[in-house]
C-alpha positions, 0 to 999 in steps of 0.5 A: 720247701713248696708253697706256703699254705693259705689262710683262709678267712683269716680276718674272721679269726683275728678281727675280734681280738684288735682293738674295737673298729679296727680290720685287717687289710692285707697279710703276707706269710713264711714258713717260720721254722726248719724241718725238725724244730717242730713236729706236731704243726706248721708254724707261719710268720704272718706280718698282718697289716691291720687298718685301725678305727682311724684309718691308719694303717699298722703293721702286725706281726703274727704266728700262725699255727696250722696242723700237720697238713702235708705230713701223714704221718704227723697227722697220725701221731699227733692227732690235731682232733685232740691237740688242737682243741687242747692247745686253743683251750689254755689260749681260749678258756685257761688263760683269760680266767687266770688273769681274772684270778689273780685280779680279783686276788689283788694282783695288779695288772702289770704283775699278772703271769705273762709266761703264754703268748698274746692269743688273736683268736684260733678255730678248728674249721671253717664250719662254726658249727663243727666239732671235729678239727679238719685242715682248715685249723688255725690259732693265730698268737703274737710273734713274741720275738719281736717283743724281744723273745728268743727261741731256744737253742737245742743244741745249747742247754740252758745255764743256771740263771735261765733255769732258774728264771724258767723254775720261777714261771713253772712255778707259776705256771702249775700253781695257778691252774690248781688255785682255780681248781681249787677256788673256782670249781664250776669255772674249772670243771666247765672250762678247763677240765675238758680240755686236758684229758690224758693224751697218748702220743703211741695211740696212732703209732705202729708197734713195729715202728715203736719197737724200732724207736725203743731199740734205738735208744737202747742200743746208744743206752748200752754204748754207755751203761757200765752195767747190763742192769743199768740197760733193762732198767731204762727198758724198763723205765720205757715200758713205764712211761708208755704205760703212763700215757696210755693211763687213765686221767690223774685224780685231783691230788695236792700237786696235780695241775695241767701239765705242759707234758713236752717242757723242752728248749724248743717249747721256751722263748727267753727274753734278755735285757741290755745285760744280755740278763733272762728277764721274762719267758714265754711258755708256748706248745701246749698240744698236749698238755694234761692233768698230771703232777706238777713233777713230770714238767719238772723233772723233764725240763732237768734232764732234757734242757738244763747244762749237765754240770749245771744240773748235777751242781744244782738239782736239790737246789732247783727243787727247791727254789721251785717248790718255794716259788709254786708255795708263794705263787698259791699265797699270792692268789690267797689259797691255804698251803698249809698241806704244801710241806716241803717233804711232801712235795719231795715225796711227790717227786720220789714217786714220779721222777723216775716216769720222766727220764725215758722221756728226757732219754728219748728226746735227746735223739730229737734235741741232739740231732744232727742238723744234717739228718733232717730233710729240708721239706717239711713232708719228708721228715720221718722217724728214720731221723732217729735210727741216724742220731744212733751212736752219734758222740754228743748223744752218747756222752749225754746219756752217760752223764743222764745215767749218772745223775739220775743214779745219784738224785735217786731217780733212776730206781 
């Protein structure tokens, strides 16, 4: 895999996040994930050790997220200039004002939202004063899995009662970014606004390379589809989903919030208890998360991570033990739900859904693919890993059963 990148001046960053006094001594540092578990950034697994205020020595371990350094390509479509920026943002700014929120709300220390990460500090170059992010970026954040969080399993979707764990966080997660649009509106438009400006990932991507993408997808849509319209439709859907991103911001309505925008298995960590029973969630990825309706999260998750026989048993469900726990999550900070019915929302997901599914349709080329089409060096993983997902039997029988669904849930038209 070549050698690990280094960190440069990494105490800088970490030092004003431990406790008063102490300093990082030493720090080692490995790849932490395989080619194709994440495309937008390098992560390393740091074990820090920390020197406290009383000369003890502590062991700490780290992640350590750096841009797309050795991968072109990736640099281009993900443009770190932005993502970066964006994901220090809801570490930075996002998170520490929620807290306060929900503080002053009543809510006690020990009940706060805990779905991100711990933050230990992130820059976007060496240079304070600079304000493009270069190679030297860097957010530092616990390793939550030795606190017991997994990562998921992309080739295993999640059952019901880790999606229902996961709708209540969601919930929580939508809810309080608007609570404090709505109840603190200079923190918000100062702090948070700026940060989560639309982002599309098709802006760096030649057409001729997107054509190629499409093309792909289609040709597995039309091994399943039982009708010819069934095909233009999703062609469609894909030409409206581009449009999407390439959209203008959202306006403020009743259900716009920052959207996490890539809500899939690979982007949630769960945590078990002896039972072997989901007890808590750790949200992370944030790269382009964006003002928009709560819905795009929603549904994305649905469609891209959730058991199929779990999702047709349980959809109108898990709409709303969603919509109940996003209601209470608004209560609980003291904002008037008065506008919130239940209809309301539905409406809402009737406008939006359907711009999710080429989403969940096209990721299935990435979250189903075969290990073996995946180089094993970080720089040469390309696009080329979804033309030798195409036709593939899990991918196939997956999209079916997507079609299917989202006919039924009224989704799909």
């Amino acid at each position: 895999m070549g050698e690990v990148p280094k960190i440069t001046d990494l105490a800088k960053v970490i030092e004003p996040h431990l406790p008063a006094g102490a300093t990082l001594e030493s720090y080692t540092s490995r790849y932490l994930t395989k080619p194709g578990e994440n495309y937008g950034s390098i992560m390393l697994a740091v074990q820090a050790k920390v020197r406290d205020a009383n000369g003890a020595v502590k062991e700490l371990p780290l992640i350590a997220k750096l841009p797309p350094l050795t991968n072109d390509l990736y640099w281009q479509i993900f443009q770190p200039e932005r993502t970066c920026v964006t994901e220090n943002a809801v570490y930075k700014f996002l998170s520490p004002e929620l807290d306060k929120l929900q503080l002053q709300a009543g809510i006690p220390p020990n009940k706060l939202f805990d779905g991100f990460p711990r933050y230990y500090g992130s820059r976007i170059s060496l240079d304070a004063s600079a304000t493009k992010v270069d190679r030297d970026a860097v957010l530092v954040q616990e390793n939550a899995t030795t606190r017991g969080y997994q990562p998921g399993n992309r080739h295993k979707a999640y059952d019901l009662g880790q999606t229902v764990l996961i709708l209540h966080y969601l919930a929580r997660y939508h809810a309080l970014p608007l609570a404090l649009r709505l109840k603190k509106p200079q923190v918000y438009d100062e702090l948070v606004r700026p940060y989560f400006l639309k982002f599309d990932m098709n802006t760096n991507i030649a057409p001729e390379e997107k054509a190629t993408m499409d093309s792909e997808v289609l040709k597995d849509i039309r091994a399943v589809a039982t009708e010819e319209k069934d095909v233009e439709r999703v062609k469609e859907l894909l030409g409206l989903y581009d449009d999407f991103q390439a959209g203008k911001d959202e306006e403020d309505g009743p259900f716009t919030s920052l959207v996490h925008g890539d809500l899939w298995i690979n982007n949630m960590m769960l945590k078990y208890d002896e039972d072997g029973t989901p007890i808590g969630v750790k949200i992370v990825d944030f790269q382009i998360a964006q003002h928009g309706s709560l819905v795009h999260d929603v549904i994305f998750l649905l469609f891209s991570s959730v058991d199929v026989k779990v999702l047709e048993e349980n959809y109108y469900n898990f709409l709303s033990i969603y919509y109940k726990a996003f209601v209470q999550s608004l209560r609980d900070v003291d904002v008037d739900t008065s506008g919130y019915s239940y209809e309301a929302f539905l409406a809402e997901v009737q406008r939006v859904a359907h711009i999710q599914l080429p989403h969940a349709i096209f990721m299935m080329k990435v979250i189903l693919a075969d290990n073996s089409t995946i180089p094993d060096d970080f720089k040469d993983v390309d696009l080329s890993v979804l033309s030798k997902n195409t036709g593939i039997k899990t991918i196939l029988s997956h999209y079916e059963a997507v079609l299917r669904l989202a006919k039924k849930f009224k989704v799909f038209y």
